[in-house]
C-alpha positions as semicolon CSV with decimal commas, in nm:
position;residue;x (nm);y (nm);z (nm)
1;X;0,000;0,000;0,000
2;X;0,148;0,353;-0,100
3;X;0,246;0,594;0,165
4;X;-0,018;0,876;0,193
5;X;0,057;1,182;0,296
6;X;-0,227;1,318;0,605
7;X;-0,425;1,579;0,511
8;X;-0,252;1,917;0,641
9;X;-0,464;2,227;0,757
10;X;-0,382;2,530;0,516
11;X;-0,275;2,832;0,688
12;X;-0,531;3,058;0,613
13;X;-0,839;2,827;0,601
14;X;-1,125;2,767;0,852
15;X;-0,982;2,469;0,914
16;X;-1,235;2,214;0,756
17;X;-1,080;1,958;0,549
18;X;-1,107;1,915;0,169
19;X;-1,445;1,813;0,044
20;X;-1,451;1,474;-0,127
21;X;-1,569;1,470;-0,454
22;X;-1,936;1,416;-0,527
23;X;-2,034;1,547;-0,218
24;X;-2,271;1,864;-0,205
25;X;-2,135;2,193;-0,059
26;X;-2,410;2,360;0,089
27;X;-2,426;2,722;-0,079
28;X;-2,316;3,051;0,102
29;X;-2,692;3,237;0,115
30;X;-2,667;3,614;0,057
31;X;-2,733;3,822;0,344
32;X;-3,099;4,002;0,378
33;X;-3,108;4,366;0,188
34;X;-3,089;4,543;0,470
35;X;-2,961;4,940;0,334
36;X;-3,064;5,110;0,011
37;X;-2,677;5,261;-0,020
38;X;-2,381;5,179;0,153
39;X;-2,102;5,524;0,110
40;X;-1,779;5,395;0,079
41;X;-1,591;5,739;0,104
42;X;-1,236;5,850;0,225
43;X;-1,232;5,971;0,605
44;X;-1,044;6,320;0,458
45;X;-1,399;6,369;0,294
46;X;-1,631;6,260;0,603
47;X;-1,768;6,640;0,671
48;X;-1,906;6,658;0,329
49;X;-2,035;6,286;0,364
50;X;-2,189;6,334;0,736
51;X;-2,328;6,680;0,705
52;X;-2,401;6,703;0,308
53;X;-2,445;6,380;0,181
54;X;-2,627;6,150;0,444
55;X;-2,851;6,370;0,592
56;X;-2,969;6,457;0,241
57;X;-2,999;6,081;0,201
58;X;-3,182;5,982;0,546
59;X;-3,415;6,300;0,498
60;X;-3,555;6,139;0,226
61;X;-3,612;5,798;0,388
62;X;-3,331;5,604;0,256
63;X;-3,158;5,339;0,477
64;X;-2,798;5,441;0,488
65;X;-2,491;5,189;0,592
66;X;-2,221;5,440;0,730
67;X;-1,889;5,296;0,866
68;X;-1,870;5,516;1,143
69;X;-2,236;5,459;1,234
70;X;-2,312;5,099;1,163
71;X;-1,984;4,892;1,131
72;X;-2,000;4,702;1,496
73;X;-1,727;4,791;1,741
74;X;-1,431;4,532;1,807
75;X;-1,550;4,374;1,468
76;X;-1,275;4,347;1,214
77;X;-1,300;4,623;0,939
78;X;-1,276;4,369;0,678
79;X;-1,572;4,133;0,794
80;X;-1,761;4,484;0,822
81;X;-1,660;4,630;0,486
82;X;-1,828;4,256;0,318
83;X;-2,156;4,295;0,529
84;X;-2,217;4,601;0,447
85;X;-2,172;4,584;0,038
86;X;-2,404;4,240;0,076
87;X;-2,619;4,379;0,329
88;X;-2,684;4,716;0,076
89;X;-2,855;4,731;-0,204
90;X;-2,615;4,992;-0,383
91;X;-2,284;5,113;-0,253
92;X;-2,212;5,477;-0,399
93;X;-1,877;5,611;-0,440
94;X;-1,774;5,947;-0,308
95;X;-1,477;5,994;-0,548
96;X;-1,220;6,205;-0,526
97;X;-0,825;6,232;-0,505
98;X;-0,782;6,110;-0,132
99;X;-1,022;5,829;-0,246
100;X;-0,866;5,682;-0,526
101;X;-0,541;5,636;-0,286
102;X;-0,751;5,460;0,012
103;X;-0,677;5,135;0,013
104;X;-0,994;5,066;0,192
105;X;-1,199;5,219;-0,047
106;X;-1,035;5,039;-0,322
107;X;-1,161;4,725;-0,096
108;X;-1,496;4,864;-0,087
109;X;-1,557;4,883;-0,445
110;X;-1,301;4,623;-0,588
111;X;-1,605;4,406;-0,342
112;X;-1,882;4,529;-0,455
113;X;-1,782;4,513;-0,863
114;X;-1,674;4,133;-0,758
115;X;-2,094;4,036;-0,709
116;X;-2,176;4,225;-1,012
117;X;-1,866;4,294;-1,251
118;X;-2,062;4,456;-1,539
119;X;-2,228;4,674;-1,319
120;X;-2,603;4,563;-1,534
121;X;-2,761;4,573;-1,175
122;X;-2,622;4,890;-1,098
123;X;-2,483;4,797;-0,786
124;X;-2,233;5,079;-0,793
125;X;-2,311;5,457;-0,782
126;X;-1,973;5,656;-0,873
127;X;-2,020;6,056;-0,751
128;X;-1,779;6,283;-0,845
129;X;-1,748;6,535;-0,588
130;X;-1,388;6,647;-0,698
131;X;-1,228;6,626;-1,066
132;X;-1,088;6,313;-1,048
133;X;-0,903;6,068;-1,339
134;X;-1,077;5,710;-1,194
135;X;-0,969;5,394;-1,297
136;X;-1,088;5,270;-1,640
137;X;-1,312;4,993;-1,442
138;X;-1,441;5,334;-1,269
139;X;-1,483;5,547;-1,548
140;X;-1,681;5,319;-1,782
141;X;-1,970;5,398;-1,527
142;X;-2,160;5,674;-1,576
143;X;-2,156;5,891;-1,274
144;X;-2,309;6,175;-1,080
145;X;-2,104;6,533;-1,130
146;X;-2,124;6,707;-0,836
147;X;-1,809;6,910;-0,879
148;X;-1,967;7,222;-0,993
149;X;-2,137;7,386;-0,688
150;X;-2,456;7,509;-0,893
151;X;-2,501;7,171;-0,985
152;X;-2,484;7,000;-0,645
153;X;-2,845;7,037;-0,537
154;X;-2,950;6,895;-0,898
155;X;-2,725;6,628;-0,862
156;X;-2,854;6,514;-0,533
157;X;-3,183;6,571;-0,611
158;X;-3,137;6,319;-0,881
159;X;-2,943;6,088;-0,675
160;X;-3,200;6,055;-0,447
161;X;-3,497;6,029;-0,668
162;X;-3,310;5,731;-0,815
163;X;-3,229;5,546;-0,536
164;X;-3,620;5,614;-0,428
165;X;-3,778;5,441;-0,740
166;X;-3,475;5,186;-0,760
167;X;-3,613;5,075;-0,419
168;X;-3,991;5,070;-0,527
169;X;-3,887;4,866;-0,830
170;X;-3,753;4,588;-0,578
């Protein structure tokens, strides 16, 4: 009889062993809609975001996922970061220089483009609130312009109306 080697625990795994073949895996099941948006924004823009931005959101009903309001304290930022894109409907992008250089909000939307990579369910909202070169994966979306100031209240006018009959339409 051959030598076999004994199964060895990756390091980065849960630390269930290989499933044989032919057996089912039970699926992952999506966590309930529980936002209309999640903002995924740098921290060097969180006064336009906290005094601007959400409270125009919230005003008009919408359920907003915040980090600094709704990610659960002592939980790792990571584990927060993928409940909140699967627990929100949309996750809008608050682009501008300092957020093309977070790291964490490269996370945020490199996530949320992962459950829908052409975007067809419009999953991702990019707003420009600063003139701003994104990434071609970025800039093939069309976004909201908000970096004129007579065109802010337009723009979030719109915004909101969208998100508003997105919701309705399920």
């Amino acid at each position: 009889m051959p030598y076999q080697v004994p199964w060895r625990r990756p390091l980065f795994d849960g630390g269930d062993p290989p499933v044989p073949p032919g057996v089912p895996v039970p699926e992952r099941q999506p966590l309930p809609v529980r936002y209309d948006v999640f903002v995924s924004y740098s921290h060097v823009n969180a006064e336009w975001v906290d005094t601007v931005l959400v409270p125009r959101l919230r005003g008009a009903g919408l359920r907003v996922m915040l980090d600094s309001d709704d990610f659960r304290i002592g939980a790792p930022t990571l584990t927060e970061i993928e409940r909140a894109v699967e627990e929100s409907r949309r996750t809008l992008l608050v682009l501008t220089p300092a957020y093309l250089t977070s790291e964490w909000a490269e996370f945020e939307n490199l996530l949320t483009q992962s459950a829908d990579p052409a975007n067809r369910h419009r999953r991702l909202i990019p707003v420009l609130l600063e003139p701003v070169a994104p990434p071609a994966r970025l800039a093939m979306l069309n976004h909201l312009d908000l970096t004129r100031p007579r065109g802010v209240e337009d723009g979030l006018h719109r915004l909101v109306g969208q998100l508003l009959a997105e919701r309705a339409g399920g």
